[in-house]
C-alpha positions in Angstrom: -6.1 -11.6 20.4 -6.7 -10.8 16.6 -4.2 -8.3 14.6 -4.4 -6.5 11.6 -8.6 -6.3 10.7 -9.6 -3.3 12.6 -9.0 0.3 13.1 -8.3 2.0 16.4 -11.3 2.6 18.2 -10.0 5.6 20.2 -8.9 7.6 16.9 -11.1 9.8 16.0 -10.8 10.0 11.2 -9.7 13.6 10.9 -10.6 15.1 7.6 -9.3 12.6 4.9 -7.8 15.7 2.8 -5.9 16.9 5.3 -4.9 13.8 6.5 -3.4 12.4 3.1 -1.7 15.8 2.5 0.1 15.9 5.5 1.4 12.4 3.8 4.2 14.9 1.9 5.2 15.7 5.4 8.1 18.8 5.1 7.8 18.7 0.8 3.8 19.7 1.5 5.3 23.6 1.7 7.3 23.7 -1.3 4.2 21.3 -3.2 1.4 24.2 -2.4 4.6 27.0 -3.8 4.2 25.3 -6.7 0.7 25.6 -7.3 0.5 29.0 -6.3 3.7 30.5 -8.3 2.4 28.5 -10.9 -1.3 29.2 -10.7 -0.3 33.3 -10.6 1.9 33.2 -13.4 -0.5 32.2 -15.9 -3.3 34.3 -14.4 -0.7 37.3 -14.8 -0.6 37.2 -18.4 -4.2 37.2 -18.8 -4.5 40.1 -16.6 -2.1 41.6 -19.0 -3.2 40.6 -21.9 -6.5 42.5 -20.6 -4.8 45.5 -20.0 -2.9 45.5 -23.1 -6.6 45.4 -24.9 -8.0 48.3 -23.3 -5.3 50.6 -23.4 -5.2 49.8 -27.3 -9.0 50.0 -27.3 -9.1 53.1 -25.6 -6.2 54.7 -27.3 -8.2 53.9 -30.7 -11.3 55.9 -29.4 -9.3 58.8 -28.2 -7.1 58.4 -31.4 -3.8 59.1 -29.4 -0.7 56.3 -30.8 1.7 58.2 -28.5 3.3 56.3 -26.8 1.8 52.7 -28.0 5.1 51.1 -28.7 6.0 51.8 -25.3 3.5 50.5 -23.9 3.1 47.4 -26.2 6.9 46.2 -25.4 5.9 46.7 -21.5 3.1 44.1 -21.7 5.2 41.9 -23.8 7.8 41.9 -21.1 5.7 41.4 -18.4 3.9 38.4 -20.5 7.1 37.3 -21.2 7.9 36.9 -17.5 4.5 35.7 -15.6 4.9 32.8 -18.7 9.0 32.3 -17.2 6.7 32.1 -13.5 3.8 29.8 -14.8 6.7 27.4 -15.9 8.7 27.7 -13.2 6.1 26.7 -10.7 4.7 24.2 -13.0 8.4 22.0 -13.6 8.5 22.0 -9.7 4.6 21.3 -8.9 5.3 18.4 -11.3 8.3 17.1 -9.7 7.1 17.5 -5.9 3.8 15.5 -7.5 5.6 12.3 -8.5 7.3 12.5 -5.6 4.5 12.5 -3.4 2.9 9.6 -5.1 5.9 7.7 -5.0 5.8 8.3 -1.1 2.3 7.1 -0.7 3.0 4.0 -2.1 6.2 3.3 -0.2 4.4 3.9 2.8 1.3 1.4 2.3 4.1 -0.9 1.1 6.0 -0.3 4.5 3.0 -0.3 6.1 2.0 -4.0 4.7 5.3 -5.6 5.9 4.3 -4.5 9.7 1.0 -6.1 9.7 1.1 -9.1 11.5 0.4 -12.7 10.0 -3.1 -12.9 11.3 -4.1 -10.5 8.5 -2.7 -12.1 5.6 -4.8 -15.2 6.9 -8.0 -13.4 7.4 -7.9 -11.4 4.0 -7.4 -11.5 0.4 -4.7 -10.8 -1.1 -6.5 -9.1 -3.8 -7.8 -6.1 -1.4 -4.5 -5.5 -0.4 -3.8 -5.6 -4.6 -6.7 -3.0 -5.0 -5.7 -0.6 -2.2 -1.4 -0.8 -3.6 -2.6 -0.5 -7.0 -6.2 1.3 -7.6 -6.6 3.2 -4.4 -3.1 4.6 -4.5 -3.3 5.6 -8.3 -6.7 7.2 -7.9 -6.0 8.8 -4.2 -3.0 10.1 -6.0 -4.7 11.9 -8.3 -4.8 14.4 -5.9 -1.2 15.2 -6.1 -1.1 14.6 -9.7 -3.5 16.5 -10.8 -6.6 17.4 -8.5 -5.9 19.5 -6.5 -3.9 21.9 -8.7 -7.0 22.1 -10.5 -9.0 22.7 -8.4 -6.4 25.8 -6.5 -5.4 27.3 -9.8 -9.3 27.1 -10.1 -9.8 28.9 -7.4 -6.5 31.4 -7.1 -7.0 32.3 -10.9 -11.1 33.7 -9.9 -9.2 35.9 -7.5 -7.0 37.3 -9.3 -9.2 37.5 -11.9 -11.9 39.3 -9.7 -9.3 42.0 -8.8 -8.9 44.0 -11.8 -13.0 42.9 -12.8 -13.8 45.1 -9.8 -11.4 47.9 -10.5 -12.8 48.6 -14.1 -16.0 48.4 -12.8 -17.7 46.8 -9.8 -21.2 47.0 -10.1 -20.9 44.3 -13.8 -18.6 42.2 -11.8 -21.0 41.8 -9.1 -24.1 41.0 -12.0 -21.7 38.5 -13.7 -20.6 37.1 -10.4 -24.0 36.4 -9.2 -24.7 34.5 -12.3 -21.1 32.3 -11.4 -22.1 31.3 -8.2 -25.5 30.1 -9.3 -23.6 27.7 -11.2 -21.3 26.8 -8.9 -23.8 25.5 -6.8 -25.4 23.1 -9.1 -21.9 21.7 -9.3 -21.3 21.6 -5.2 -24.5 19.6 -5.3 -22.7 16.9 -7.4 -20.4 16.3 -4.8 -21.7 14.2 -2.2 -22.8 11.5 -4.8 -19.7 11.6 -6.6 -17.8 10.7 -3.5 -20.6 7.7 -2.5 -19.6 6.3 -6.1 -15.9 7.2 -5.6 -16.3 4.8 -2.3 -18.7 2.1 -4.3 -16.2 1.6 -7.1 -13.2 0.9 -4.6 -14.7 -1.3 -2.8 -16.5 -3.2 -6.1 -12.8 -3.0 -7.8 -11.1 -4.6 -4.5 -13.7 -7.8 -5.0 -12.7 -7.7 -8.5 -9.0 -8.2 -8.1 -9.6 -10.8 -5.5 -12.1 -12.8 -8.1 -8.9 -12.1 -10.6 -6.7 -13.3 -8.4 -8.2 -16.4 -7.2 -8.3 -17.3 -11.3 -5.0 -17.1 -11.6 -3.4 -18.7 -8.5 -5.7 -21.7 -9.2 -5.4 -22.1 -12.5 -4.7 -25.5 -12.0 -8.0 -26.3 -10.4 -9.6 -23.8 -13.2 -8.6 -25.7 -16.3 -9.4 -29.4 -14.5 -12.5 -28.5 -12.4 -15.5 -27.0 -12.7 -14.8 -24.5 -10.9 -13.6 -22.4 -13.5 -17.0 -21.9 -14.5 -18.2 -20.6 -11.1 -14.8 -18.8 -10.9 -15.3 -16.5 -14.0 -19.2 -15.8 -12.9 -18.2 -14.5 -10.3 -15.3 -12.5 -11.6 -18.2 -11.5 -14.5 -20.5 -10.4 -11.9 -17.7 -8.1 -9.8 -16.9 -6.7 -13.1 -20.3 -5.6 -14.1 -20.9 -4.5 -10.3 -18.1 -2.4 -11.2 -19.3 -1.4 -14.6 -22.5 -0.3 -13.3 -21.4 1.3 -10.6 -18.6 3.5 -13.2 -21.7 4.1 -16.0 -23.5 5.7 -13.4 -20.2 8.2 -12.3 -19.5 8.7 -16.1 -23.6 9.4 -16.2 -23.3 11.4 -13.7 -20.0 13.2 -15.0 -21.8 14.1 -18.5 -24.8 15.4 -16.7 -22.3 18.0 -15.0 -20.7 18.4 -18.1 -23.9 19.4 -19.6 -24.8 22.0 -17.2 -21.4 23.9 -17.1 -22.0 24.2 -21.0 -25.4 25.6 -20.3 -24.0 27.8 -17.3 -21.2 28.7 -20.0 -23.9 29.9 -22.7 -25.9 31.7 -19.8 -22.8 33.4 -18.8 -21.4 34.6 -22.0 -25.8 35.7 -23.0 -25.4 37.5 -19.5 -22.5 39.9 -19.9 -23.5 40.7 -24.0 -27.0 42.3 -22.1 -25.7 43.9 -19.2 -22.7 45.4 -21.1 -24.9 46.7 -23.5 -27.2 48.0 -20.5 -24.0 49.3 -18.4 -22.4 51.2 -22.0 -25.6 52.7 -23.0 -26.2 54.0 -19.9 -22.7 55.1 -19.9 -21.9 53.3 -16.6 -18.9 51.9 -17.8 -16.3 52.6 -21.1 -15.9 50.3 -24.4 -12.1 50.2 -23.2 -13.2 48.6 -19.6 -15.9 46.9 -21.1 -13.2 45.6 -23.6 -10.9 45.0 -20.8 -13.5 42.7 -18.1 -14.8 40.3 -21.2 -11.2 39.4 -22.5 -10.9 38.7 -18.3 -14.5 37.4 -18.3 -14.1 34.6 -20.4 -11.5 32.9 -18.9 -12.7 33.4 -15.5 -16.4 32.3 -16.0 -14.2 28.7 -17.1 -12.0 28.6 -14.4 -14.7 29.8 -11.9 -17.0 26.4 -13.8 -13.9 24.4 -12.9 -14.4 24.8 -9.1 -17.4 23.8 -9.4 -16.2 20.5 -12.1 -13.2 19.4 -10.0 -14.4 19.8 -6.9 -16.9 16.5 -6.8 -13.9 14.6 -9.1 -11.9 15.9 -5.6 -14.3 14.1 -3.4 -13.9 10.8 -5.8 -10.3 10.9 -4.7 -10.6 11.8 -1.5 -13.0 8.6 -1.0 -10.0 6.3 -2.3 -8.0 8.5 -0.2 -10.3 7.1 3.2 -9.8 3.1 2.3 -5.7 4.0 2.5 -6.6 5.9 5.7 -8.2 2.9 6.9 -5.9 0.4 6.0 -2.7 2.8 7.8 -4.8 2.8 10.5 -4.7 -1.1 10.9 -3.5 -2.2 14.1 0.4 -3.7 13.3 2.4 -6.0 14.8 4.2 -5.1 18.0 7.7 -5.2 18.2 7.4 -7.4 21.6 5.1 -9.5 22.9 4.8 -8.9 26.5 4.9 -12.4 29.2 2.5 -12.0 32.3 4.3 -11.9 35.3 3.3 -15.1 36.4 7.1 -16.2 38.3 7.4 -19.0 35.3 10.5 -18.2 34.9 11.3 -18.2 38.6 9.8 -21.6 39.0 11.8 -22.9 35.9 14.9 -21.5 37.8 14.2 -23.2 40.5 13.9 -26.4 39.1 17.1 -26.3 37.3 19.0 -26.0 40.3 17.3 -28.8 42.3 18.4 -31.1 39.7 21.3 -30.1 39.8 21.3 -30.3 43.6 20.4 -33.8 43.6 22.1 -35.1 40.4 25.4 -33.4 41.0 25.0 -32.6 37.2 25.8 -29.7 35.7 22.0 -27.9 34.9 20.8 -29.2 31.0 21.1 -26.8 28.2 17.8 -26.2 26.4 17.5 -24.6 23.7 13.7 -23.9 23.4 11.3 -23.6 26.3 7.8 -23.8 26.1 5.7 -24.0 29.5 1.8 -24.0 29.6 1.3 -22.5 26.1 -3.2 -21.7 25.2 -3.9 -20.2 22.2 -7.3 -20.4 20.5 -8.3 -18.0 17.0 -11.6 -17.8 17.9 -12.8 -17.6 21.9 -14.8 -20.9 21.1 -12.3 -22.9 20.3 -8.9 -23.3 21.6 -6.4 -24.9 19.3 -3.7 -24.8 22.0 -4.0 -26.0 25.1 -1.4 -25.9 28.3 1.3 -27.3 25.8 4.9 -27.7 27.6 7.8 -28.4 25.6 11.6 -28.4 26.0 14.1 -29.5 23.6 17.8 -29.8 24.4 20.6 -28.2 23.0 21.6 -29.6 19.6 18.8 -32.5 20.1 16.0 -33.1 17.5 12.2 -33.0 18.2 9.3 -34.0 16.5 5.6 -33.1 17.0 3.1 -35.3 16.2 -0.6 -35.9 16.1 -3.7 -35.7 14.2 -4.4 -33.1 12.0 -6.0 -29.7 13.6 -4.6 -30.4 17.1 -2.4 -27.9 16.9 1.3 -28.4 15.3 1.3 -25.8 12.7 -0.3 -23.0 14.9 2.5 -23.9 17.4 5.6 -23.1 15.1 3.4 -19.9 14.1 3.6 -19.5 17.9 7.3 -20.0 18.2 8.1 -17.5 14.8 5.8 -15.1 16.9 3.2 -14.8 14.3 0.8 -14.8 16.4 0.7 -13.7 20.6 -0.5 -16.6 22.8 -3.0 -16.1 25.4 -0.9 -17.5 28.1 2.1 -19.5 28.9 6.3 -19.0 28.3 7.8 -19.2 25.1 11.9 -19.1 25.5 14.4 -19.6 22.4 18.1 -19.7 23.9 17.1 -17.5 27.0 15.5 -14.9 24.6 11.8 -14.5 25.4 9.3 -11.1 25.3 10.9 -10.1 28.6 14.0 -9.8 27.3 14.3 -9.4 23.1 11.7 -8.3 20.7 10.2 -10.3 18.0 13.1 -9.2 15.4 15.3 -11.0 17.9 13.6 -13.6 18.3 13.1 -14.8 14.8 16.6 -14.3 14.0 17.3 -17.4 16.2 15.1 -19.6 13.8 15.5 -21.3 10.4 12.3 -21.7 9.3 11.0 -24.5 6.2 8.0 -24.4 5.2 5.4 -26.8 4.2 4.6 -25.3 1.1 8.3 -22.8 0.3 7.8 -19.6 -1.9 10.0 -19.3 -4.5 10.6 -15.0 -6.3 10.7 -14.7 -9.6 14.6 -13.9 -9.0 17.2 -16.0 -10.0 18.1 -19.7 -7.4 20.8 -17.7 -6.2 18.9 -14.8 -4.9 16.0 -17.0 -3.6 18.7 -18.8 -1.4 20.4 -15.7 -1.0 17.7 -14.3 0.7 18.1 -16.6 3.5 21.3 -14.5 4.6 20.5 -12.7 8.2 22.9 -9.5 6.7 19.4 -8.6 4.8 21.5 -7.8 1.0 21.2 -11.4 -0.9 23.9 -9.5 -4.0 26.0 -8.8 -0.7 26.2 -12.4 -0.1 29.4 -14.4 -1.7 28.4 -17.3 -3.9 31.0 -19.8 -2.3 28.2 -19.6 0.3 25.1 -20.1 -1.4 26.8 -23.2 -3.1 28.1 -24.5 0.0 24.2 -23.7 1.4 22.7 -25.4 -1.6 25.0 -28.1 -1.5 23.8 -28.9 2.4 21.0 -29.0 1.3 21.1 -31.7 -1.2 20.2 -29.4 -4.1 23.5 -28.1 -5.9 23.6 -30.9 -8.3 20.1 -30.7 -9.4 20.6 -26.6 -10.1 23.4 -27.2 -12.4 21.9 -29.7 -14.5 19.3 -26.4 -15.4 20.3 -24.6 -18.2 21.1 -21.4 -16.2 22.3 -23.2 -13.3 22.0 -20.8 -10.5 21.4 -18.0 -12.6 18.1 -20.0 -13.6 14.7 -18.2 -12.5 12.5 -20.6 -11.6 9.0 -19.1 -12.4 6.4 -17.5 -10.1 6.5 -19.1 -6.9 9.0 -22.0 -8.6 6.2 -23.2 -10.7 9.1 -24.6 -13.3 10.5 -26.9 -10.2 9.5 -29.8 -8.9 8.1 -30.2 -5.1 11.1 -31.9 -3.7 13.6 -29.1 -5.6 11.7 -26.1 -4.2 11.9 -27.7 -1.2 15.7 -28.4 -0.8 15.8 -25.2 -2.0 14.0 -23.5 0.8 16.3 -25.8 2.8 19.3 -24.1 1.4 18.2 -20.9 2.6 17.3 -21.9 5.7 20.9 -23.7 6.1 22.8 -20.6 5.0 20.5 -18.2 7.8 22.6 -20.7 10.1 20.4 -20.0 13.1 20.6 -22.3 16.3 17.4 -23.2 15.7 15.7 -25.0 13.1 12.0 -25.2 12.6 10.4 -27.7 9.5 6.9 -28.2 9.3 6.1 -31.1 7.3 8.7 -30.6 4.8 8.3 -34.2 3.1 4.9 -34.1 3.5 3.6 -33.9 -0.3 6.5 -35.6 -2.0 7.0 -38.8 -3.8 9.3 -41.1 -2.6 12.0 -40.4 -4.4 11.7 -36.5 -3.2 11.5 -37.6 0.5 14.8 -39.2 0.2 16.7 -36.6 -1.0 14.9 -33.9 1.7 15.4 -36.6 3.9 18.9 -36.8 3.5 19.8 -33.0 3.6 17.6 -33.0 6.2 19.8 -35.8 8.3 22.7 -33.9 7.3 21.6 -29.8 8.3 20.4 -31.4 11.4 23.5 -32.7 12.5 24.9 -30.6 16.0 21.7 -28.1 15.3 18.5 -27.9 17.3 15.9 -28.8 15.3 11.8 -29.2 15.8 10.4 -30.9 13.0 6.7 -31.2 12.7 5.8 -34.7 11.0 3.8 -37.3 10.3 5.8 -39.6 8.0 7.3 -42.0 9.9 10.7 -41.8 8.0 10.8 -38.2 9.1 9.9 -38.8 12.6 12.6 -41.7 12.6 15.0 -39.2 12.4 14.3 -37.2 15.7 15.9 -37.6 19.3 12.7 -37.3 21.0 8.8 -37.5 19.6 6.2 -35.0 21.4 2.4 -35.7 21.3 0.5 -32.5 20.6 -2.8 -32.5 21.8 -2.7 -36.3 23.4 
């Protein structure tokens, strides 16, 4: 059963728009406010500012100053105010903005942490990268700055239109005319500003992943010649993506180049039919006066619709890949056990030893009975594996590599939902606890521990099952640390366990980052305890010193070790061939 690649068949994609608006949830109400009190406020003191010219114009022709003053400190007033409005809504649109970006990103983030393991296996890193970073910043855009634009474009032309109409219709239908000729030049822009929108997502997503691959194997860059191949390909993703953003900013000028032509045309249009409507008497100097100082600012708002409408559709194609990736199938909270009468059976078989022995029933602490998984339908990595460990016993699982040992512990940590079979960790199973639950019971090391770029403290700290490492009291984490073989080495650092040891412990050594992750494990303090190959890739030296926190965390605590080193296996109770 595969997690985490696909989106749900039976949805049916709304409208991206209205889907990522509905993102703000109950703050969309007061957002739009914003825009609008906003948008009207600064369309208000053009309007006046209109008026204010004709009745000044018109009071100039009929030579009348009564009353001028008057009428000059009215407009200023009113100016005075639809600017206190146009700020008003603008502080607030602002605010609601940021807030709404800062709630998309918090929900992808959220939305990462419930998508089960199988699709961090399945897929870079750097897409995820691309969508957190790129996708969010640019789908954004639409709260930051889009669509305000584009409404204050479109509020502002009615508003504008209002008092255009009531000095004199028949000019503001000619000069509209002319408007919405080039208003559809621009809506013909959109549809391939959104394709390019969608191709330099996608083309930026392969570039973070060729980025990232550089730099978390810079190791293998700087000794191999793969560095070479490496930085080709990263070249190649970045000129993809070059080529792909020449043609938008292309195609961006182009538009730009019209709306100045439409902008020429428009003021060459009203300079002829005013002089057509005045000499004809069809319309005053005072009005006339009146619909330009209106005209010019609407003929550029009216060319924004038109200008921010395709930059709209760029967003809202960035705004798609996040409704994809939300859409992502996550990880239940349960994985549900046929009802098969396992558990029945295993009942039954406790109490007919117990029958015959006289003995009180054995304690076990993990259960596993007829276990299949497989990753792919044609081939089956798991195969009717039975397993139980006792109660403060120690197992180890052995056999050649691929037969299955690592995809069993990912099977027990409930990364993954097996096709068949029991899984029980001290009596919790799906019937009866969720995955949260179940994990809780487990200490889990690694192969290969991550290491934060926090401080030694936190990274053990984190181990703590109250979820707050600063909540965690440092008698603790030394007492963990010390378990764990490690507290000596940490305060011969400089910083001792204030040291940070570098991205993903880069400034430790193998066997340190691994008592480390040992440390955490130990202070978690779950009855179970789960290593997979946790000497594997040290040097001697290293081995013994795991080796011995390991012989000494293992003590009284039920413990599955996955091995292959014989002074690992050594150490177990009980050795179980996987795949024998």
């Amino acid at each position: 059963m595969q997690f985490g690649h696909r989106v749900h068949k039976a949805d049916k994609k709304p409208m991206t728009f209205f889907w990522f608006m509905g993102l703000m949830g109950e703050r969309l109400p007061f957002y739009l406010a914003a825009i609008m009190v906003s948008t009207v406020g600064q369309a208000m003191g053009r309007v006046v500012n209109a008026w204010l010219v004709k009745d000044i114009i018109t009071a100039a022709q009929e030579r009348q100053t009564e009353g001028l003053a008057v009428m000059v400190t009215v407009n200023f007033f009113l100016f005075v105010l639809s600017w206190l409005i146009w700020r008003f809504g603008i502080i607030h649109y602002n605010i609601e903005a940021k807030c709404g970006i800062a709630k998309v990103e918090k929900m992808i983030f959220a939305k990462a942490l419930r998508l089960p393991m199988e699709y961090y296996e399945k897929n870079h890193s750097g897409d995820f990268m691309s969508r957190l970073t790129f996708d969010v910043e640019r789908a954004g855009d639409i709260y930051g700055s889009r669509l305000r634009r584009l409404s204050a474009a479109v509020i502002s032309s009615v508003v504008y239109l209002v008092p255009m109409f009531y000095y004199n219709y028949r000019l503001t239908f000619c000069l509209l005319a002319v408007s919405l000729l080039s208003f559809a030049v621009n809506a013909w822009f959109m549809k391939p500003m959104k394709r390019l929108g969608g191709e330099l997502s996608v083309q930026n997503g392969k570039m973070m992943e060729h980025l990232t691959d550089i730099l978390a194997g810079m190791e293998l860059v700087k000794i191999f010649p793969v560095g070479k191949r490496l930085l080709t390909d990263y070249e190649d993703a970045s000129e993809s993506c070059c080529r792909t953003q020449k043609k938008t900013n292309r195609m961006a000028a182009a538009l730009e180049s019209l709306n100045c032509l439409f902008d020429l045309l428009g003021t060459l249009a009203f300079l002829g039919l005013g002089i057509i409507f005045l000499s004809h008497g069809m319309i005053s100097l005072g009005e006339l006066t009146a619909i330009y100082t209106i005209y010019g600012t609407f003929r550029y708002v009216f060319l924004d619709i038109g200008r921010y409408l395709p930059q709209m559709m760029n967003c809202v194609a960035n705004a798609g890949r996040l409704y994809d990736f939300m859409q992502m199938e996550e990880e239940p909270e349960r994985y549900e056990e046929p009802d098969t009468g396992m558990q029945e059976v295993k009942e039954g078989r406790k109490t007919a030893v117990a029958a015959e022995t006289g003995a009180e029933p054995v304690s076990y602490a993990v259960t596993v009975e007829h276990l299949s998984f497989s990753y792919e339908e044609s081939r089956e990595i798991v195969k009717d594996f039975s397993m139980k460990v006792k109660t403060g016993s120690c197992v180890a699982l052995v056999g050649e590599s691929g037969c299955g040992k690592s995809t069993i512990a990912k099977l027990l940590l409930g990364f993954y939902e097996p096709e068949c079979g029991l899984i029980e960790i001290c009596g919790k199973s799906g019937k009866n606890a969720d995955l949260h639950e179940m994990r809780s019971l487990i200490s889990y090391v690694p192969q290969e521990p991550y290491l934060y770029g926090v401080s030694i403290a936190e990274n053990i700290a984190y181990g703590s099952s109250c979820g707050r490492p600063d909540e965690v009291p440092m008698e603790e984490i030394i007492r963990a640390a010390k378990t764990a073989n490690a507290h000596e080495f940490i305060m011969a650092l400089p910083d001792g366990y204030r040291t940070i040891p570098g991205e993903r412990g880069n400034t430790l050594s193998g066997g340190e980052k691994q008592r480390i992750a040992i440390a955490r494990a130990v202070l978690k303090n779950a009855p179970v305890l789960l290593l997979d190959e946790a000497t594997s890739a040290l040097d001697n030296e290293s081995e013994r010193l795991v080796n011995e926190a390991l012989d000494r965390v293992c003590r009284g605590r039920t413990t599955i070790m996955i091995a292959h080193r014989s002074s690992t296996i050594a150490m177990a109770d009980e050795v179980v061939v996987v795949g024998g």
